[in-house]
N, CA, C and O atoms as a GROMACS GRO file, in nm:
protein
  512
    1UNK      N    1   1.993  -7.234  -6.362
    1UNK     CA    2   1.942  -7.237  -6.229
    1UNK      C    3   2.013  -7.137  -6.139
    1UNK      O    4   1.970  -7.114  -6.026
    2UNK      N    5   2.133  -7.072  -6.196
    2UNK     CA    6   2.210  -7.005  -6.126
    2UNK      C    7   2.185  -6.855  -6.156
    2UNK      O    8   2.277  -6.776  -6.134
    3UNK      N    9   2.056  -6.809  -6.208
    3UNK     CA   10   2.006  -6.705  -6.228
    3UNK      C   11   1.983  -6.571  -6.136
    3UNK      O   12   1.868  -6.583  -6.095
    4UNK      N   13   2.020  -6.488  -6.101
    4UNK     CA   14   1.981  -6.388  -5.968
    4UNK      C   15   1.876  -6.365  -6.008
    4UNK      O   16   1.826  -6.375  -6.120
    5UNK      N   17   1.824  -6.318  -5.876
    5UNK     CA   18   1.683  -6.242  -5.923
    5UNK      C   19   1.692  -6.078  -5.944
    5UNK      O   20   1.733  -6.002  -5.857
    6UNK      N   21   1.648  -6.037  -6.071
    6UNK     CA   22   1.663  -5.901  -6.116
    6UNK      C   23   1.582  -5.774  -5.982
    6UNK      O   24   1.583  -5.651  -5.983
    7UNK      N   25   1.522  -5.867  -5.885
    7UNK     CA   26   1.464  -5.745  -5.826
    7UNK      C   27   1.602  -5.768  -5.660
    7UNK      O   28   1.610  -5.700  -5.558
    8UNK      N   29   1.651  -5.838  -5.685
    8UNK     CA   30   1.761  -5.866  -5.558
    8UNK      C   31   1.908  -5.798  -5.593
    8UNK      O   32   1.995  -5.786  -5.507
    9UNK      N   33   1.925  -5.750  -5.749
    9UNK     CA   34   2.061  -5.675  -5.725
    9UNK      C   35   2.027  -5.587  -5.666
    9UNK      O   36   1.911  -5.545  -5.656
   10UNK      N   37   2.169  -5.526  -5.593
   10UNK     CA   38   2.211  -5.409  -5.513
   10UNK      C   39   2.264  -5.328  -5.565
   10UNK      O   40   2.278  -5.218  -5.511
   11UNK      N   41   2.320  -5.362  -5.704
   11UNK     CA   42   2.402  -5.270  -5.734
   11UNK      C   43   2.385  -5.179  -5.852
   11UNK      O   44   2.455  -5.088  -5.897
   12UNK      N   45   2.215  -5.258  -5.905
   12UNK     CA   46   2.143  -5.135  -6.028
   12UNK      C   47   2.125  -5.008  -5.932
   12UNK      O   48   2.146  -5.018  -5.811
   13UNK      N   49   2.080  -4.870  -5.999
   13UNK     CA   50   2.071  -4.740  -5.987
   13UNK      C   51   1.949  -4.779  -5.906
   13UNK      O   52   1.884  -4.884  -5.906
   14UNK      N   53   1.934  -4.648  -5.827
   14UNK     CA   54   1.787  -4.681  -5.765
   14UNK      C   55   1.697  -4.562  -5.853
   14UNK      O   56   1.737  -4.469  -5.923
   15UNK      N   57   1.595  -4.593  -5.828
   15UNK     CA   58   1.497  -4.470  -5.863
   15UNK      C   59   1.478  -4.375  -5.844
   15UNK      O   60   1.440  -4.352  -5.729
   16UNK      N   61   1.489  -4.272  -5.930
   16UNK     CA   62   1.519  -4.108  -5.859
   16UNK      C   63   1.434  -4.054  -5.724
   16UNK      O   64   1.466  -3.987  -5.626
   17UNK      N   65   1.301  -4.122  -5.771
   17UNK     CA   66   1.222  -4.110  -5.671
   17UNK      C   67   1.253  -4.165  -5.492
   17UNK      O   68   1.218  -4.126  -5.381
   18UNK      N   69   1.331  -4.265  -5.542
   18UNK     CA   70   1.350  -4.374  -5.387
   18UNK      C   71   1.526  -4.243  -5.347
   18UNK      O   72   1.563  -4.186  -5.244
   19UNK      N   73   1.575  -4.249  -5.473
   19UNK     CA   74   1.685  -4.168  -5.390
   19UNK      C   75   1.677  -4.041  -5.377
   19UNK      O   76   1.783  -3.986  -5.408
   20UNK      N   77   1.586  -3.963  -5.340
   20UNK     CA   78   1.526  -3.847  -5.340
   20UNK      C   79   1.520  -3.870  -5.161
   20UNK      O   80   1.586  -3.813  -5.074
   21UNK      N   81   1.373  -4.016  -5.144
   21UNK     CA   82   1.354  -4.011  -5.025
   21UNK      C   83   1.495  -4.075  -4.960
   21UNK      O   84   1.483  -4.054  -4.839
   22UNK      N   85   1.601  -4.131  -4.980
   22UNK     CA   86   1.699  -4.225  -4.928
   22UNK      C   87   1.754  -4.060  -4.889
   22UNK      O   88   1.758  -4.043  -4.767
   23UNK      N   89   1.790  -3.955  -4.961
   23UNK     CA   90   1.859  -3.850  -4.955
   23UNK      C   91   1.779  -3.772  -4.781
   23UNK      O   92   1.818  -3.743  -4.668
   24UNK      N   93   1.681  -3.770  -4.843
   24UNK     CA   94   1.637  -3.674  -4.723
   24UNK      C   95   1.585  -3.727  -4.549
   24UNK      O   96   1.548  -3.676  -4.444
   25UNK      N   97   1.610  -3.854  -4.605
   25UNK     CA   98   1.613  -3.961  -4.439
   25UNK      C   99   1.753  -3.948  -4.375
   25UNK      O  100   1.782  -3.933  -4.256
   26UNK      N  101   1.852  -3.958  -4.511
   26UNK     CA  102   2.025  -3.984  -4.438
   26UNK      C  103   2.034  -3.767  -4.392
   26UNK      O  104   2.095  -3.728  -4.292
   27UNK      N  105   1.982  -3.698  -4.460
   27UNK     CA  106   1.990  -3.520  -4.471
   27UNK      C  107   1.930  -3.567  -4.282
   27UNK      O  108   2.007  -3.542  -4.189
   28UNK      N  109   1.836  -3.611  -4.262
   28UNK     CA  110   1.698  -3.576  -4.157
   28UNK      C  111   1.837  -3.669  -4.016
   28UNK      O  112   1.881  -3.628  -3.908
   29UNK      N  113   1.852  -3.751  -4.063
   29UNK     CA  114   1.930  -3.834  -3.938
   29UNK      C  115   2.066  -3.723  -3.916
   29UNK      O  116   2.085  -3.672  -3.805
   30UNK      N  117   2.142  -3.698  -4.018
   30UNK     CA  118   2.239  -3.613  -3.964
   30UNK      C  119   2.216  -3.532  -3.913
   30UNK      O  120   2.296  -3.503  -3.824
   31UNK      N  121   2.085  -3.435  -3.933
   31UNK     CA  122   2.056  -3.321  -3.910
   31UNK      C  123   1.998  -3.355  -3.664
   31UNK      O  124   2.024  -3.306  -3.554
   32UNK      N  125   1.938  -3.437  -3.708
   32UNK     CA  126   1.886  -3.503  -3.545
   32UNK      C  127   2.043  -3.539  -3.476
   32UNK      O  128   2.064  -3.514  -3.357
   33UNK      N  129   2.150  -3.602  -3.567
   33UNK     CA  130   2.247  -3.633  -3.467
   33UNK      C  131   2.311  -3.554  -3.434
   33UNK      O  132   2.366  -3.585  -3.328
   34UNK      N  133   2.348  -3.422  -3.484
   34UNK     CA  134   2.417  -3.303  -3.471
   34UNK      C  135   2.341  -3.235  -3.305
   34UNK      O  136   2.405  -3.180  -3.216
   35UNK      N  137   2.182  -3.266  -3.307
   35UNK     CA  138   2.126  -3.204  -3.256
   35UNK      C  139   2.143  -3.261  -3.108
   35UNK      O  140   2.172  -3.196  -3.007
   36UNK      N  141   2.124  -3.362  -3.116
   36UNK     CA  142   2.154  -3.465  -2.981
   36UNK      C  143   2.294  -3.433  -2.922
   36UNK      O  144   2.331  -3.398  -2.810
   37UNK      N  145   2.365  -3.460  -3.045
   37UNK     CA  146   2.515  -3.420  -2.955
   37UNK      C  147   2.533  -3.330  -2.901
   37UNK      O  148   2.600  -3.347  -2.799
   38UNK      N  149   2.479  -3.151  -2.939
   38UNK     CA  150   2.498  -3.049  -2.909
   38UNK      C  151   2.398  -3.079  -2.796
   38UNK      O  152   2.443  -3.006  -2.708
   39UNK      N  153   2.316  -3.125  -2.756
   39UNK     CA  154   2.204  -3.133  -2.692
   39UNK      C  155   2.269  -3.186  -2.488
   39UNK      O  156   2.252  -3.141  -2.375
   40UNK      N  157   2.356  -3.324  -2.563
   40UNK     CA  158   2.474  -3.396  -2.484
   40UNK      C  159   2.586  -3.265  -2.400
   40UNK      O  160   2.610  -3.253  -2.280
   41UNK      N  161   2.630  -3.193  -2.503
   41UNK     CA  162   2.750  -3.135  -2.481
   41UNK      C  163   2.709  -3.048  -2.378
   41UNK      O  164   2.786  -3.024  -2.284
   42UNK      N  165   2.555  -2.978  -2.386
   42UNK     CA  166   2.525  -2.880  -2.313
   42UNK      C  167   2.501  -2.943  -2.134
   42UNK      O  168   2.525  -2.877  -2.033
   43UNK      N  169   2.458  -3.058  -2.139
   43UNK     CA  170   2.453  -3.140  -1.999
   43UNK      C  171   2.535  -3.118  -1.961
   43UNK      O  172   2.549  -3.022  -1.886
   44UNK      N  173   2.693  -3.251  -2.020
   44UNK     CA  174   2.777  -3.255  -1.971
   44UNK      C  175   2.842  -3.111  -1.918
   44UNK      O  176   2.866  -3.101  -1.798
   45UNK      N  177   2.874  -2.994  -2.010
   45UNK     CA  178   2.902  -2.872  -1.944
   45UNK      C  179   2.836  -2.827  -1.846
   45UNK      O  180   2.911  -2.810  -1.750
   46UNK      N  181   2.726  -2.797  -1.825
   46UNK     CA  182   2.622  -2.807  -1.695
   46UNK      C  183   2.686  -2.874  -1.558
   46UNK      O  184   2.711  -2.828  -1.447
   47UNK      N  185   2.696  -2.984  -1.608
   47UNK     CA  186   2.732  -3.099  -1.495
   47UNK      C  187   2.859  -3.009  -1.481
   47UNK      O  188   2.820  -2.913  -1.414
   48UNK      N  189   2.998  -2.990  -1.512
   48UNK     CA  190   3.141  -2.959  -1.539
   48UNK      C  191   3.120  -2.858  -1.449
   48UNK      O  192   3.200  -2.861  -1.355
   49UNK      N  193   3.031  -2.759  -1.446
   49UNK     CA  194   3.064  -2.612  -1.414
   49UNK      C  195   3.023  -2.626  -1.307
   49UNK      O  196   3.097  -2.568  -1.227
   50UNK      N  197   2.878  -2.710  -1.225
   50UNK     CA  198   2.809  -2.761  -1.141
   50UNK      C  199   2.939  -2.780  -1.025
   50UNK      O  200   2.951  -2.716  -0.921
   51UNK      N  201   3.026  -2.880  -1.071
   51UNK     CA  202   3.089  -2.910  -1.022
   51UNK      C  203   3.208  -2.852  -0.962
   51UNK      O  204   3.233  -2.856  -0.842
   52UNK      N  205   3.273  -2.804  -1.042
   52UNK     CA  206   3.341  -2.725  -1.072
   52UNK      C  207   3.364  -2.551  -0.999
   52UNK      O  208   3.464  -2.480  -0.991
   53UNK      N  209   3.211  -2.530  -0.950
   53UNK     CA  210   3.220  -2.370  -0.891
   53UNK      C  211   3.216  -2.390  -0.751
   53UNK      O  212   3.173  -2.496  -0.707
   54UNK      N  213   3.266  -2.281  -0.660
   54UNK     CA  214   3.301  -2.279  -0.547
   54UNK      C  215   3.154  -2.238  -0.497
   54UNK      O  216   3.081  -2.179  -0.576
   55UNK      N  217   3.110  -2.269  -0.368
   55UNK     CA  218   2.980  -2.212  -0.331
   55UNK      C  219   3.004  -2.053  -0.255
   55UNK      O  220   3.087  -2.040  -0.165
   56UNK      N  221   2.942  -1.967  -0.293
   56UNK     CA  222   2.962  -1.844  -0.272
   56UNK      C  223   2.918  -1.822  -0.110
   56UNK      O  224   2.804  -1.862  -0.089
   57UNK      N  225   2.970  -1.780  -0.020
   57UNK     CA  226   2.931  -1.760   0.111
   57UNK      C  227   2.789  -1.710   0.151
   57UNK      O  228   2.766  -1.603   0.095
   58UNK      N  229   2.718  -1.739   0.205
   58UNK     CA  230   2.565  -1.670   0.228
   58UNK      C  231   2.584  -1.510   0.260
   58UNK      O  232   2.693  -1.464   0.297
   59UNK      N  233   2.530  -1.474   0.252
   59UNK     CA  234   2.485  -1.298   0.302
   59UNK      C  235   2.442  -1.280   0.427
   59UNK      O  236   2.330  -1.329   0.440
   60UNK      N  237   2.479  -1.237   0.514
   60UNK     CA  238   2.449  -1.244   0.663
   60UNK      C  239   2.406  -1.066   0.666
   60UNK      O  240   2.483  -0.973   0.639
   61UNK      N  241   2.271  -1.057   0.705
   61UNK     CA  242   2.168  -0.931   0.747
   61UNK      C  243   2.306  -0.846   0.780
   61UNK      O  244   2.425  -0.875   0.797
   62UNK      N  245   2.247  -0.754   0.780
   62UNK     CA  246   2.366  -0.635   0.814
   62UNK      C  247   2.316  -0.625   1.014
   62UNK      O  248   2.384  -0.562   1.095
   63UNK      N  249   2.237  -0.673   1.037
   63UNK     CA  250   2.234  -0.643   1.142
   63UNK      C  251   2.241  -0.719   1.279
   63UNK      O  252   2.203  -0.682   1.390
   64UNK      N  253   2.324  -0.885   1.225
   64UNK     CA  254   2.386  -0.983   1.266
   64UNK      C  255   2.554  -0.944   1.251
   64UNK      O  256   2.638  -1.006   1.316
   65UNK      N  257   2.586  -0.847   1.168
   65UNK     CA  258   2.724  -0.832   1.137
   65UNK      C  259   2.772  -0.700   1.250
   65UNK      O  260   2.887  -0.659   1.266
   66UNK      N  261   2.712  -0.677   1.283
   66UNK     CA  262   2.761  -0.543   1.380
   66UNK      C  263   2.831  -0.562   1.487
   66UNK      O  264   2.766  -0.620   1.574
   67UNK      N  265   2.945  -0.535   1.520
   67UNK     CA  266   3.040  -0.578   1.618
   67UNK      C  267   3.088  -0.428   1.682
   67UNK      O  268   3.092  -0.318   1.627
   68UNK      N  269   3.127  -0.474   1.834
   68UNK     CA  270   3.164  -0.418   1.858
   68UNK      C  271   3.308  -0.276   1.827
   68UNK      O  272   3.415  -0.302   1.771
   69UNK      N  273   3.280  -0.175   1.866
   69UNK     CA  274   3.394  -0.069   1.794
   69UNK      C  275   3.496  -0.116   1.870
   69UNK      O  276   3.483  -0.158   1.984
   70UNK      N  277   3.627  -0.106   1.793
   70UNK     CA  278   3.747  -0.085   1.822
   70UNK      C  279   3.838   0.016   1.943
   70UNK      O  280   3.868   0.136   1.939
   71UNK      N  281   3.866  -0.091   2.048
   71UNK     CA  282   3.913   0.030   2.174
   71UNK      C  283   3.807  -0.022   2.240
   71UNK      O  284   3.861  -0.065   2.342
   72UNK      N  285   3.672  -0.049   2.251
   72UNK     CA  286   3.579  -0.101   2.304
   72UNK      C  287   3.636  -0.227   2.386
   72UNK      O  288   3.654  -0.335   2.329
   73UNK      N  289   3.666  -0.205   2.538
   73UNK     CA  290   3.684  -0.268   2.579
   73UNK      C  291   3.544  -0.373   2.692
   73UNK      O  292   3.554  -0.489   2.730
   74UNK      N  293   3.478  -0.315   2.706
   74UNK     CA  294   3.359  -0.334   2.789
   74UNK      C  295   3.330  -0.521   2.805
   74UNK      O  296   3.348  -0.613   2.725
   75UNK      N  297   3.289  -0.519   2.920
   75UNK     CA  298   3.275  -0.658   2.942
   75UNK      C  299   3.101  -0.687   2.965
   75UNK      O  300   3.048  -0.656   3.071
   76UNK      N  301   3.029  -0.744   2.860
   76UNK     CA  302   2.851  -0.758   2.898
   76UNK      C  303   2.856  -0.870   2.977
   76UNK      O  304   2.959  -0.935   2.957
   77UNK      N  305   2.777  -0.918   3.065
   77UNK     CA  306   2.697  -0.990   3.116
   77UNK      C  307   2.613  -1.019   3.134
   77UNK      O  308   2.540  -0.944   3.198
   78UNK      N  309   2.568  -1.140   3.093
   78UNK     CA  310   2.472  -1.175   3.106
   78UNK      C  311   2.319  -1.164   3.226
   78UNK      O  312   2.328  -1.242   3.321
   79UNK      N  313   2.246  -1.114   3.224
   79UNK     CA  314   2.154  -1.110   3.365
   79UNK      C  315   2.087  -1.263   3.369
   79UNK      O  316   2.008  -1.307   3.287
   80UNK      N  317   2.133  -1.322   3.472
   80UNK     CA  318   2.062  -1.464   3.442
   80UNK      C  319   2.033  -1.406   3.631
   80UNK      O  320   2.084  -1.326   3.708
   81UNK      N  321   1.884  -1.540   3.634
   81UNK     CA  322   1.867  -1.532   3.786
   81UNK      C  323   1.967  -1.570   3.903
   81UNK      O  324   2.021  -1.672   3.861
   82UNK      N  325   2.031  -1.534   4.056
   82UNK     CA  326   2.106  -1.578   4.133
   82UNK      C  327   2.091  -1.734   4.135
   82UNK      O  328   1.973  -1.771   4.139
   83UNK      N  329   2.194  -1.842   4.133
   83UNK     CA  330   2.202  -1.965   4.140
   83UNK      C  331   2.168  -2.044   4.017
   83UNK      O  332   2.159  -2.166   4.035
   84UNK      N  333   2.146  -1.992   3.881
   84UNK     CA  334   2.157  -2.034   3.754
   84UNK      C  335   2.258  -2.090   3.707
   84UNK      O  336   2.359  -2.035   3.663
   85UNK      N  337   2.237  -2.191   3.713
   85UNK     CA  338   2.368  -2.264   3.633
   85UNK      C  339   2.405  -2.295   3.500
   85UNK      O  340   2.323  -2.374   3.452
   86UNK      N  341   2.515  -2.258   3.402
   86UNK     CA  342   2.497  -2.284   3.233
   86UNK      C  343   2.547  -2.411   3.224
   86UNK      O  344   2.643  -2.425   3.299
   87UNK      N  345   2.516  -2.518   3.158
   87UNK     CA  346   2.516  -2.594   3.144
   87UNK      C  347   2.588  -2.638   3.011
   87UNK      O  348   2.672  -2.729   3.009
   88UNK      N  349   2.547  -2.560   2.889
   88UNK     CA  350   2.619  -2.569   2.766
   88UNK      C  351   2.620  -2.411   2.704
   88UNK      O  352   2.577  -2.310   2.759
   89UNK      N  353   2.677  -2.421   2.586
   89UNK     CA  354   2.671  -2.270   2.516
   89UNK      C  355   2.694  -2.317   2.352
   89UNK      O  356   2.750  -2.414   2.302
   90UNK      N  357   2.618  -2.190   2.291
   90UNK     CA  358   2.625  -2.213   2.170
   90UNK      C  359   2.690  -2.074   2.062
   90UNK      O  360   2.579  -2.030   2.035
   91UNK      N  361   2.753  -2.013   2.012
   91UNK     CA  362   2.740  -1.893   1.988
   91UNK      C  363   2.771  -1.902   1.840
   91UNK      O  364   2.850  -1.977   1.783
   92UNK      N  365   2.679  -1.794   1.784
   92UNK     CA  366   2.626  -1.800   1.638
   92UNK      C  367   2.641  -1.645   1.602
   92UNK      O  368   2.538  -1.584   1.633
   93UNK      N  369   2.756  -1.551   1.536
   93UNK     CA  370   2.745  -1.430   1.497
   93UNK      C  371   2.776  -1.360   1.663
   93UNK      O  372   2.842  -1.404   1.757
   94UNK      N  373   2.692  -1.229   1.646
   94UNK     CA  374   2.671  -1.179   1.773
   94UNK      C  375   2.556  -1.235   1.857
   94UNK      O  376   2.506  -1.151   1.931
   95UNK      N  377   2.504  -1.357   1.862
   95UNK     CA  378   2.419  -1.433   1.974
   95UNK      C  379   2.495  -1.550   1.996
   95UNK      O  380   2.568  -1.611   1.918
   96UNK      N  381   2.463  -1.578   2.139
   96UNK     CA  382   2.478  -1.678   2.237
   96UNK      C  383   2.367  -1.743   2.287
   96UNK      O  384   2.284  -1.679   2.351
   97UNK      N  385   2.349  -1.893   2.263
   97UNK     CA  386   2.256  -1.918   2.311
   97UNK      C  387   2.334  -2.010   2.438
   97UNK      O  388   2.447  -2.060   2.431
   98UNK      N  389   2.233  -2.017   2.563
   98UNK     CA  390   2.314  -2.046   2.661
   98UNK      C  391   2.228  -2.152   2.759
   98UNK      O  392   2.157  -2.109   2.849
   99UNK      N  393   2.240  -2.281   2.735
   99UNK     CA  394   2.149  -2.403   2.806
   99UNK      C  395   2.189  -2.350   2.926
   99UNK      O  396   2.309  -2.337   2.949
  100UNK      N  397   2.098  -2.315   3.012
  100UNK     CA  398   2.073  -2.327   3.174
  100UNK      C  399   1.978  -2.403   3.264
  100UNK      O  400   1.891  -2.474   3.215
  101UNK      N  401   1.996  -2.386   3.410
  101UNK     CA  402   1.966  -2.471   3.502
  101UNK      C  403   1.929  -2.387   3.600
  101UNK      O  404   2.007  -2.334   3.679
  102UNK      N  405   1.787  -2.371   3.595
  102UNK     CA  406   1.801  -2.243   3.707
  102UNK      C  407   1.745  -2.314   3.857
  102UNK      O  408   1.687  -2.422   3.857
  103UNK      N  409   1.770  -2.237   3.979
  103UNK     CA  410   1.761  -2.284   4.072
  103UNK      C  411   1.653  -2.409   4.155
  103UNK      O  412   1.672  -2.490   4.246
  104UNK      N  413   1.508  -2.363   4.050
  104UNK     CA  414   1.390  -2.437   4.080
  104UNK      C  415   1.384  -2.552   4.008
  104UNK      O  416   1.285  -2.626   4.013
  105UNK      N  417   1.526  -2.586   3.907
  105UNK     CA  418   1.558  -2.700   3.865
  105UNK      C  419   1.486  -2.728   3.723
  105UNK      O  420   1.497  -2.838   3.669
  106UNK      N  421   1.410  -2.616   3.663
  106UNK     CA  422   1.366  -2.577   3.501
  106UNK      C  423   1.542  -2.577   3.421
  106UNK      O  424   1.658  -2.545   3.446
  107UNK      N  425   1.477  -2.625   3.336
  107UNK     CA  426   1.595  -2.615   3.219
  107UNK      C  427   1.528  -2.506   3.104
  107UNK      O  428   1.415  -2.512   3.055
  108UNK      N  429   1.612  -2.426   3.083
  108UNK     CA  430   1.560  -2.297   2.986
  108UNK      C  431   1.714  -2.249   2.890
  108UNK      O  432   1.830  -2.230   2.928
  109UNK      N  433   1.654  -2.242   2.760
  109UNK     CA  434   1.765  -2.235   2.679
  109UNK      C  435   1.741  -2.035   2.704
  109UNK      O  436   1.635  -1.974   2.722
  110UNK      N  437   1.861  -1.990   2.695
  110UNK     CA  438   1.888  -1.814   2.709
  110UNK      C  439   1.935  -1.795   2.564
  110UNK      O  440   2.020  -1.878   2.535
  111UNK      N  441   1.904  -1.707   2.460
  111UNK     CA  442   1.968  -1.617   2.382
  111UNK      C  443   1.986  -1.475   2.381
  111UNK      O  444   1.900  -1.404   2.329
  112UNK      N  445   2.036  -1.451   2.407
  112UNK     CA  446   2.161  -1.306   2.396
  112UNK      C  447   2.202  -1.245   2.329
  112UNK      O  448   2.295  -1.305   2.274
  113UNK      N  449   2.189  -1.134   2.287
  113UNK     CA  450   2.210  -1.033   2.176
  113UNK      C  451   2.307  -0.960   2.236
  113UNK      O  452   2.283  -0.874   2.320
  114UNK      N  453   2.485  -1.005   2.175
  114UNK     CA  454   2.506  -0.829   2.191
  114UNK      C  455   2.543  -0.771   2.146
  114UNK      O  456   2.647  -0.729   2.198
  115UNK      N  457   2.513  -0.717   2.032
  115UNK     CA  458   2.488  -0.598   1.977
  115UNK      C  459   2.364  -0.488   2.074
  115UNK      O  460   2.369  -0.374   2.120
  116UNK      N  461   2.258  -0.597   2.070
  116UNK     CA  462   2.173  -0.547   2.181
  116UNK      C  463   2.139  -0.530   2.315
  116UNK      O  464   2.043  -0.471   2.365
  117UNK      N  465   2.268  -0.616   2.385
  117UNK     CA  466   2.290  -0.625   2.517
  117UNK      C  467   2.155  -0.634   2.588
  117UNK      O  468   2.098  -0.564   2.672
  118UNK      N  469   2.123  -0.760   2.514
  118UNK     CA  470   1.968  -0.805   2.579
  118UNK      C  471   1.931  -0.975   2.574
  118UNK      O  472   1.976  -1.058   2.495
  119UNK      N  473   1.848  -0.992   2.668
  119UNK     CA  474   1.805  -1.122   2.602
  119UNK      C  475   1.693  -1.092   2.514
  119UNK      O  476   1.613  -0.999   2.521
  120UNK      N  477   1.701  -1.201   2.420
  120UNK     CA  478   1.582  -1.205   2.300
  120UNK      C  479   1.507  -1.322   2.289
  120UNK      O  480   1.428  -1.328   2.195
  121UNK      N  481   1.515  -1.408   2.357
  121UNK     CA  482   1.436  -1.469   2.391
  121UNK      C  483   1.464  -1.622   2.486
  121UNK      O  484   1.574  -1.677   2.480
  122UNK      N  485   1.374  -1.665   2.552
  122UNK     CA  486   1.376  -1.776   2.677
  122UNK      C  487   1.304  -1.882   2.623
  122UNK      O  488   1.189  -1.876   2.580
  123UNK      N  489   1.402  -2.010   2.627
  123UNK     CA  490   1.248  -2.119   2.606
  123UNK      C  491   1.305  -2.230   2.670
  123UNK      O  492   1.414  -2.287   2.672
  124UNK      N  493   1.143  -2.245   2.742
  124UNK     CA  494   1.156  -2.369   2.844
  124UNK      C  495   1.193  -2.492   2.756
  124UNK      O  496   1.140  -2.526   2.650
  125UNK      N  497   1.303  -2.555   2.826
  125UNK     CA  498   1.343  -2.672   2.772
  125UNK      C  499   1.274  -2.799   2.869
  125UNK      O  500   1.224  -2.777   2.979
  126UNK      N  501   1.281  -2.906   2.819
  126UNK     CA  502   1.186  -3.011   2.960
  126UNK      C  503   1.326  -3.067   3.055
  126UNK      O  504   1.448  -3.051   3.041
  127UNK      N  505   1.256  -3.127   3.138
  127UNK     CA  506   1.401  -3.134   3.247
  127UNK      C  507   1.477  -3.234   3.191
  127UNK      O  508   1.423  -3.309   3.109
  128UNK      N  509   1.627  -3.254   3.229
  128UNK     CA  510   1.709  -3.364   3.216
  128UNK      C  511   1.662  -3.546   3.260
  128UNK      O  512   1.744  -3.637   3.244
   0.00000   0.00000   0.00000
């Protein structure tokens, strides 16, 4: 009664045929896990370097960069109307933008070029 069953050992030979396919499933899985990992490694480096690099400064037009020459002492001013009041200021490169208050009690933002020793443009702001 203590008989095994001849189709339940594990430890007869298998069939050339079965270890042919047993060969080229365990060949097929190594071959996919190699692939995944390298697959892994390339993320994680991605991510590493991502992280890792400094952000390079933007490029500013060559024609935001123009400053005044050296020895250039000159003082611009602004032309705003008599009794304009500035209220705030903003300055970005060679522009100024300049919240005002002008006499009739309009609020108008001023930008200022100087390189161009001009205004470049006015926009009505709504009142306070």
């Amino acid at each position: 009664m203590n008989q095994q069953d001849p189709d339940l050992d594990d430890d007869k030979p298998l069939d050339p045929a079965v270890e042919n396919v047993r060969r080229k499933l365990v060949r097929f899985m190594a071959i996919n896990l190699g692939l995944l990992f390298l697959a892994l490694m390339a993320v994680v480096l991605a991510i590493v370097y991502r992280w890792t690099r400094t952000p390079e400064p933007e490029a500013v037009p060559a024609a935001e960069t123009a400053t005044i020459p050296q020895g250039d002492d000159r003082i611009q001013s602004v032309p705003l109307a008599e009794g304009t009041r500035v209220t705030g200021q903003s300055l970005s490169g060679n522009r100024v933008a300049l919240d005002t208050i002008e006499p009739n009690g309009n609020r108008v933002l001023v930008i200022y070029d100087f390189t161009a020793g001009r205004i470049i443009a006015r926009v009505a702001l709504p009142a306070l």
